[in-house]
DRENZA-443848 format. One record per atom (N, C-alpha, C): atom name; x, y, z. Coordinates in nm, 2 decimals, always signed. Layout:
residues N
+-------+--------+--------+--------+
! atome !     px !     py !     pz !
+-------+--------+--------+--------+
!    CA !      X !      Y !      Z !
...
+-------+--------+--------+--------+
This chain:
residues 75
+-------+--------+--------+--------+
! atome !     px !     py !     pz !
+-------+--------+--------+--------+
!     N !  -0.77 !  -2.20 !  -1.53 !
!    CA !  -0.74 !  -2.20 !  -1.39 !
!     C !  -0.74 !  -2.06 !  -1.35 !
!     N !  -0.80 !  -2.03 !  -1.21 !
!    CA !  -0.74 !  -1.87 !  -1.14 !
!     C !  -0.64 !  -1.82 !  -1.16 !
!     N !  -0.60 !  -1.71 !  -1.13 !
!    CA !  -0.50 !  -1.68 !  -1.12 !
!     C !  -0.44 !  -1.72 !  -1.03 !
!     N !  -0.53 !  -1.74 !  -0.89 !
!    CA !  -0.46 !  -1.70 !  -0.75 !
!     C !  -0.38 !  -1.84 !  -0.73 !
!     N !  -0.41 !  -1.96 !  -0.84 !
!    CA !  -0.35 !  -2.09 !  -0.79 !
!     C !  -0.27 !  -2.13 !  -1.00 !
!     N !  -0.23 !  -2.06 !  -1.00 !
!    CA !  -0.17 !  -2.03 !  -1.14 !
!     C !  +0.01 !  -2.10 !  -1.12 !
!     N !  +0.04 !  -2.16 !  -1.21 !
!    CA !  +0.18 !  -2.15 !  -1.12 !
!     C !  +0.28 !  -2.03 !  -1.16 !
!     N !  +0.36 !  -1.97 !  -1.08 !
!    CA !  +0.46 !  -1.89 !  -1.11 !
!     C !  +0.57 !  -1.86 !  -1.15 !
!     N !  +0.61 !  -1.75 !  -1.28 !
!    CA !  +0.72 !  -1.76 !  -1.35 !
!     C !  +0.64 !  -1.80 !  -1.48 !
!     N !  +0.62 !  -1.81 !  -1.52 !
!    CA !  +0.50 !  -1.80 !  -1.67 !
!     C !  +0.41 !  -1.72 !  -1.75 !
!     N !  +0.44 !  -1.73 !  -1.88 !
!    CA !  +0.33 !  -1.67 !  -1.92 !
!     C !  +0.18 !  -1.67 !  -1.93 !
!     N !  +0.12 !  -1.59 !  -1.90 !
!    CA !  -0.05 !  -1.66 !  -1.86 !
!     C !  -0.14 !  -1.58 !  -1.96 !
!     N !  -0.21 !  -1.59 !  -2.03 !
!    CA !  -0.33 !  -1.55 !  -2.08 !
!     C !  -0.45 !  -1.53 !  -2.02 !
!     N !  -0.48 !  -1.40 !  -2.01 !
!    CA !  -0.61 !  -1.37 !  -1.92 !
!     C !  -0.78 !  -1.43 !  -2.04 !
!     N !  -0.85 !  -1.51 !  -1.99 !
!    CA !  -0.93 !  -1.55 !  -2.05 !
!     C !  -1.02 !  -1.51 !  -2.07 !
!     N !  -1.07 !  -1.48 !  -1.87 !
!    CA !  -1.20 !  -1.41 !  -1.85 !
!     C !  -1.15 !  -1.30 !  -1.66 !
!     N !  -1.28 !  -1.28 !  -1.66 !
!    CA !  -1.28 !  -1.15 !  -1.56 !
!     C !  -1.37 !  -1.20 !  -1.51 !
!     N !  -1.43 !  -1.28 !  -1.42 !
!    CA !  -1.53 !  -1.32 !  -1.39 !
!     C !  -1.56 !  -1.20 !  -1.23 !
!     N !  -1.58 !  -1.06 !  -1.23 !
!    CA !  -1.59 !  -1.00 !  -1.18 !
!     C !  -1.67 !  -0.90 !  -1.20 !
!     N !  -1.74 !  -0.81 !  -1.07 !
!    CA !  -1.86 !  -0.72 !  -1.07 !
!     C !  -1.82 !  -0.61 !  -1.20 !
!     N !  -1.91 !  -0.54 !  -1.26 !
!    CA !  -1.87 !  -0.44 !  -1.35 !
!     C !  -1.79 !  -0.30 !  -1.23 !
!     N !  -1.73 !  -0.30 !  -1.19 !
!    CA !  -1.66 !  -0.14 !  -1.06 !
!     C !  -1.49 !  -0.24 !  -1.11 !
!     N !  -1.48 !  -0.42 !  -1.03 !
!    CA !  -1.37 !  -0.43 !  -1.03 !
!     C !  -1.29 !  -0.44 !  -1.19 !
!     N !  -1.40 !  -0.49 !  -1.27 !
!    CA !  -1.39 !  -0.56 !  -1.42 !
!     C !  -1.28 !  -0.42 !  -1.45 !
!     N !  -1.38 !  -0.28 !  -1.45 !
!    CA !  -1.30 !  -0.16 !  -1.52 !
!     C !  -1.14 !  -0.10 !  -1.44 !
!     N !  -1.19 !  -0.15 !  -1.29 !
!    CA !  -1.08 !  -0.10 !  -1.28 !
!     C !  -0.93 !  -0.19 !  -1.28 !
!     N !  -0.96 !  -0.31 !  -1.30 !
!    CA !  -0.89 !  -0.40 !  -1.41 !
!     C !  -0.84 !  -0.38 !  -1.56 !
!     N !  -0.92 !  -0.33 !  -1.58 !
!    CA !  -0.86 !  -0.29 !  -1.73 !
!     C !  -0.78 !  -0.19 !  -1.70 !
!     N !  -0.85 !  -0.10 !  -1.66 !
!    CA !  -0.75 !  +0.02 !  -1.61 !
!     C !  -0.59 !  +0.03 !  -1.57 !
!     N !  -0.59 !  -0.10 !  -1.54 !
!    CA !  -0.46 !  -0.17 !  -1.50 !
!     C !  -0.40 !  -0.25 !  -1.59 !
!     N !  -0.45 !  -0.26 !  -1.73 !
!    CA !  -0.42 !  -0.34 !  -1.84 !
!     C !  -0.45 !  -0.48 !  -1.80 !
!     N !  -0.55 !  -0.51 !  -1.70 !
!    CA !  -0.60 !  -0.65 !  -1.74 !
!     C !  -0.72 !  -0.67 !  -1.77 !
!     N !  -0.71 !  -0.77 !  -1.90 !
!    CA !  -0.86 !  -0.77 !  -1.94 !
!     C !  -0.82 !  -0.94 !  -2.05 !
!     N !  -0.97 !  -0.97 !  -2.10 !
!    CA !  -0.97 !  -1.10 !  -2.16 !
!     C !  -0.86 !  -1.06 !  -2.27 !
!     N !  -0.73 !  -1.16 !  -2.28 !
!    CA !  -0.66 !  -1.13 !  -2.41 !
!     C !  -0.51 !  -1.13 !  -2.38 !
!     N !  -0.47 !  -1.02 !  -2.25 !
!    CA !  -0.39 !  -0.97 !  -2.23 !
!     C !  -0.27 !  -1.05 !  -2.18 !
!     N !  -0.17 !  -1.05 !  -2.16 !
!    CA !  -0.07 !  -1.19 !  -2.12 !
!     C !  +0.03 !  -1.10 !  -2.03 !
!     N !  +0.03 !  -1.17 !  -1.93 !
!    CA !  +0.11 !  -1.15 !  -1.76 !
!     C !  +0.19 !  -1.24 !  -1.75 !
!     N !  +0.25 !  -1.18 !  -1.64 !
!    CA !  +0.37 !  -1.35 !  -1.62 !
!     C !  +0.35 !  -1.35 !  -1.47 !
!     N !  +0.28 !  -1.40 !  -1.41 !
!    CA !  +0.29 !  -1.43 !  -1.21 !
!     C !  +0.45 !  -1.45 !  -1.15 !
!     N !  +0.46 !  -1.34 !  -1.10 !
!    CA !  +0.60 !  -1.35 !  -1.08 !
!     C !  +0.63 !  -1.42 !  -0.88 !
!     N !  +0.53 !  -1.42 !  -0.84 !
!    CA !  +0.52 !  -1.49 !  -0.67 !
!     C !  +0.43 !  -1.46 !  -0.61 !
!     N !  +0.42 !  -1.59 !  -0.57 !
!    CA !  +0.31 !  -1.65 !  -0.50 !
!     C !  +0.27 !  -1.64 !  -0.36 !
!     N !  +0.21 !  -1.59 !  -0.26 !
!    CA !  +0.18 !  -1.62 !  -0.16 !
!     C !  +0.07 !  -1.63 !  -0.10 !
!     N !  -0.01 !  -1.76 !  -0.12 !
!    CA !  -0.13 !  -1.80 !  -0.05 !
!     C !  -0.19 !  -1.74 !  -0.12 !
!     N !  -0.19 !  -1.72 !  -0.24 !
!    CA !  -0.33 !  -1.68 !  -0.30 !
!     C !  -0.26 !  -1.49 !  -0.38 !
!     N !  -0.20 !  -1.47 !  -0.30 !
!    CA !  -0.19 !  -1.33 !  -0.33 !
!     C !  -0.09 !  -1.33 !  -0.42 !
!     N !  -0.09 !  -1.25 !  -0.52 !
!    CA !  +0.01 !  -1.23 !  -0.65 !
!     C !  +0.10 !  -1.14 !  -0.68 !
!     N !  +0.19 !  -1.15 !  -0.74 !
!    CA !  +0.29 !  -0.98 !  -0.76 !
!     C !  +0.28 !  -1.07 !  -0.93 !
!     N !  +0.23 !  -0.97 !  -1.04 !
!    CA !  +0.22 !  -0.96 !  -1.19 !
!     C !  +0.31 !  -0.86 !  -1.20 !
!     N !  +0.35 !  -0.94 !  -1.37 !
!    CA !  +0.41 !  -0.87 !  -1.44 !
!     C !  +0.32 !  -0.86 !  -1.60 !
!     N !  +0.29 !  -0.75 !  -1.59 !
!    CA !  +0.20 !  -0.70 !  -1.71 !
!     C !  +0.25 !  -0.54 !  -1.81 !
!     N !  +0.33 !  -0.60 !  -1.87 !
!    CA !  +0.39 !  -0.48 !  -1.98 !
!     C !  +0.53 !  -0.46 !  -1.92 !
!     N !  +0.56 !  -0.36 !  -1.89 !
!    CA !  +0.68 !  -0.32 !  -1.82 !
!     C !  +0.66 !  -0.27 !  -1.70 !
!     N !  +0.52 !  -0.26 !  -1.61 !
!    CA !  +0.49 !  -0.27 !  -1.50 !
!     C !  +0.46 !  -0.38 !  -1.39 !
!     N !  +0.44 !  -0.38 !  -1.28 !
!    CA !  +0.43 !  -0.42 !  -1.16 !
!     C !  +0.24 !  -0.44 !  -1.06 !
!     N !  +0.22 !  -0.58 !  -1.04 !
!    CA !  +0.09 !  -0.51 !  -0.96 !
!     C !  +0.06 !  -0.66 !  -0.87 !
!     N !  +0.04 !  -0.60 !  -0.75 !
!    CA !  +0.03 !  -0.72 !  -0.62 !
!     C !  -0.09 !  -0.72 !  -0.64 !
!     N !  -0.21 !  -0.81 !  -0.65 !
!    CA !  -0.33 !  -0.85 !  -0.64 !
!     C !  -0.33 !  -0.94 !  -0.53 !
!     N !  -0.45 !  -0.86 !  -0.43 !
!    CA !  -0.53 !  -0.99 !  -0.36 !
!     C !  -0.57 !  -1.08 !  -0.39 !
!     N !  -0.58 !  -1.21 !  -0.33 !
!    CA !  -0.62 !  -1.33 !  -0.36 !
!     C !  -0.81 !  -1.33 !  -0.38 !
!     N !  -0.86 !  -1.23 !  -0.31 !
!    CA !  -1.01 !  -1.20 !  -0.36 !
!     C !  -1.04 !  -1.13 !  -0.53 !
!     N !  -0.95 !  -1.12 !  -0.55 !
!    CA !  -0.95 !  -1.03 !  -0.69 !
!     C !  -0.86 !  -1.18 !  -0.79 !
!     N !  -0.76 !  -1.20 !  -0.74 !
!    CA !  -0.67 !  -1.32 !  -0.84 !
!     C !  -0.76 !  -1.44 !  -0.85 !
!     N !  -0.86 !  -1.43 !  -0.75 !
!    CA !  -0.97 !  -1.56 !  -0.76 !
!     C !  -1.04 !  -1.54 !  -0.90 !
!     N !  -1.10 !  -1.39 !  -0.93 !
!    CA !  -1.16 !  -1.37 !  -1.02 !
!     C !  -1.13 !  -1.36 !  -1.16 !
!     N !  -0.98 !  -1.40 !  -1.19 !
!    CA !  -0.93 !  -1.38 !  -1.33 !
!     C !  -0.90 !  -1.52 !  -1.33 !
!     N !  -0.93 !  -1.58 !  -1.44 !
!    CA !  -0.92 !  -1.67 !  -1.51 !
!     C !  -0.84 !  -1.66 !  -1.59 !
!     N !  -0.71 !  -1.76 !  -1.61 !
!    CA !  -0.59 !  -1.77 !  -1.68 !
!     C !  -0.58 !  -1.88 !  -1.78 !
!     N !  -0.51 !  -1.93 !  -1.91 !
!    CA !  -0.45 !  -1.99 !  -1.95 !
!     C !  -0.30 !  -1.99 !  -1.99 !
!     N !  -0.21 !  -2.11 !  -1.95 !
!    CA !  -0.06 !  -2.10 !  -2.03 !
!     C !  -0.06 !  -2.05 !  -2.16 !
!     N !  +0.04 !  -1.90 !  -2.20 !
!    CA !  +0.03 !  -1.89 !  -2.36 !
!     C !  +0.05 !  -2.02 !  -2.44 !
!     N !  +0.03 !  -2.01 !  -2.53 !
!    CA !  +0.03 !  -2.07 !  -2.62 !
!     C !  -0.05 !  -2.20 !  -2.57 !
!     N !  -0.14 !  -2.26 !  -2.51 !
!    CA !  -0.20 !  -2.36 !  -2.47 !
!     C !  -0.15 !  -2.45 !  -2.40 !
!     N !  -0.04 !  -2.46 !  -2.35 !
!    CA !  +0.06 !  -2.57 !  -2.29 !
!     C !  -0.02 !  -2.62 !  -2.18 !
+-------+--------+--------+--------+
């Protein structure tokens, strides 16, 4: 599932990046990349506020479209 329709309060597993090589890096740059596990802390219409390590990051819903998530552990 996207991120941008992910439900929130969870742990998620980032799968894939389905994004241009400019956003992909500066995604990582941000610690997200295939592998990494976030928790979507709220939702609005698409737009996100993550929790990734001990930091903080509001993603547009044009960008949360492009990360592909799973529940840890496969749930």
């Amino acid at each position: 599932m996207r991120l941008a329709f992910a439900p929130f309060g969870r742990d998620l597993v980032v799968t894939e990046v389905a994004a241009d090589e400019k956003v992909r890096r500066h995604l990582e740059s941000l610690g997200i990349m295939p592998g990494c596990t976030l928790r979507s802390l709220y939702d609005n219409a698409g737009d996100v506020i993550v929790r990734i390590g001990e930091g903080k990051l509001a993603l547009g819903k044009s960008v949360a479209v492009k990360i592909e998530v799973s529940p840890e552990g496969g749930e």
